[in-house]
N, C-alpha and C positions, 0 to 999 in steps of 0.2 A: 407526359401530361399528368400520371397520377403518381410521377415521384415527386412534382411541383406543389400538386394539393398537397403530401404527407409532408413536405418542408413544411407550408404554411400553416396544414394544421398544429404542426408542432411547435414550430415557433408562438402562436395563437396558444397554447396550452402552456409554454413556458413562462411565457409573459402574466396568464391568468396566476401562474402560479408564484414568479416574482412578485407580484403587486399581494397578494397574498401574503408572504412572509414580511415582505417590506412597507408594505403600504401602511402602515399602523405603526410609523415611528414616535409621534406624541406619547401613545401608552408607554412607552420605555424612556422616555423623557428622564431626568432627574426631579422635573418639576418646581425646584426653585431658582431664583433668580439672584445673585450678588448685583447687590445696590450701594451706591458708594452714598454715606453722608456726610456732609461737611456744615459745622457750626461754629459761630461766634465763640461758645463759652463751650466746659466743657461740664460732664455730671449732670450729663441731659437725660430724662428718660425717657425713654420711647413707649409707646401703646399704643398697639395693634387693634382698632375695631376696638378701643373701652380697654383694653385687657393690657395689664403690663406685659411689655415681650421683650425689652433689653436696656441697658445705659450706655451712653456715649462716655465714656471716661475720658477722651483726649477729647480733640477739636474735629477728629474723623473717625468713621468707622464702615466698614463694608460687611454689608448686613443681607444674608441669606433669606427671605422671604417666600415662602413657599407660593403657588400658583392657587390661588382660589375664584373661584364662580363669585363674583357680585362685588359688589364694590370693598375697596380695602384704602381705609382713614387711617395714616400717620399722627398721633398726637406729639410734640415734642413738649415738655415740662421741666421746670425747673424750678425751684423756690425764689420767687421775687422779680422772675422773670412773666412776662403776659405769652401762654401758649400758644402754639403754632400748630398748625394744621396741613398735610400731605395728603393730597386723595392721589393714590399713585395709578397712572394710565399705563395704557395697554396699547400693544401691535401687534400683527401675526407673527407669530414665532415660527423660523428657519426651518423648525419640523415639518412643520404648516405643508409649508413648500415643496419638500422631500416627499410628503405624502402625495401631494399633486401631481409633484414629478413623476414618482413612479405607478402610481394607480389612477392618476389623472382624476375622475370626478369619480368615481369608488373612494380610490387613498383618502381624499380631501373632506368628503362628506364621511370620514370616519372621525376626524375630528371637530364639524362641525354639527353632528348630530341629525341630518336635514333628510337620511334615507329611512329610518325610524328600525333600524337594523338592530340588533343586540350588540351589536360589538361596538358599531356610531355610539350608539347610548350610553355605554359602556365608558368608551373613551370622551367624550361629550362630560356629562357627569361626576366621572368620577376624576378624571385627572386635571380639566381644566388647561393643556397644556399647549394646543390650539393657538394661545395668547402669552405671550411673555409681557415684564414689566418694561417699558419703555416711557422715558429714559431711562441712563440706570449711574444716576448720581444727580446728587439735590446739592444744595446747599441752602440750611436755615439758618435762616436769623432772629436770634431769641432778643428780643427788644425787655427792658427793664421797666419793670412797673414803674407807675408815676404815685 
């Protein structure tokens, strides 16, 4: 009988301590996302939220996009061309899940901020990684001024 409880407590103590180390896969995340774009023309430029962040030189490109809190608008531009517009969405990201899997509702509210914990907050705030960009290839269509 009480070599039965030291298995269970143990195994109970290894497990606390797996989800521990591993329960917090988002925070080690990479954090961005490869998005593939595809366009009519080419010498498009891209803006990120107002902010210039790259040019299409060809007709495609696969564009690294880091993981942020709040919404995130693709502008595409071109001279002579009428701009287009990306608000790019979100899914739980594969982390997400690994964190559930192995700390179950600890792992999972570390990424989702919801235990009010330092480390949730932590991960919540500061990485965003919870969420990946989904889908992760557009295709725009730059239409010609009239």
């Amino acid at each position: 009988m009480r070599k039965g409880k030291i298995v269970l407590w143990s195994g109970i103590v290894l497990l606390c301590m797996f989800s521990q180390l591993f329960g917090f896969a988002t925070l080690f995340a990479n954090g961005g996302d490869n998005i593939e774009f595809t366009t009519n023309v080419s010498g498009v430029t891209v803006y990120k939220n107002g902010r210039p962040f790259t040019v299409i030189n060809e007709t495609n490109k696969a564009i690294k996009i880091q993981r942020e809190k709040g919404e995130v608008v693709l502008t595409f531009r071109k001279d002579g061309y009428e701009d287009n517009y990306v608000a790019l969405e979100r899914s739980i990201a594969g982390a997400f899940w690994l964190n559930f899997i192995v700390g179950a509702i600890w792992g999972a509210s570390s990424d989702l901020g919801t235990t009010g914990t330092a480390s949730s907050l932590l991960d919540s705030a500061f990485t965003g990684n919870s969420m990946e960009y989904s889908p992760n290839s557009y295709y725009v269509q730059m239409v010609k001024k009239s």
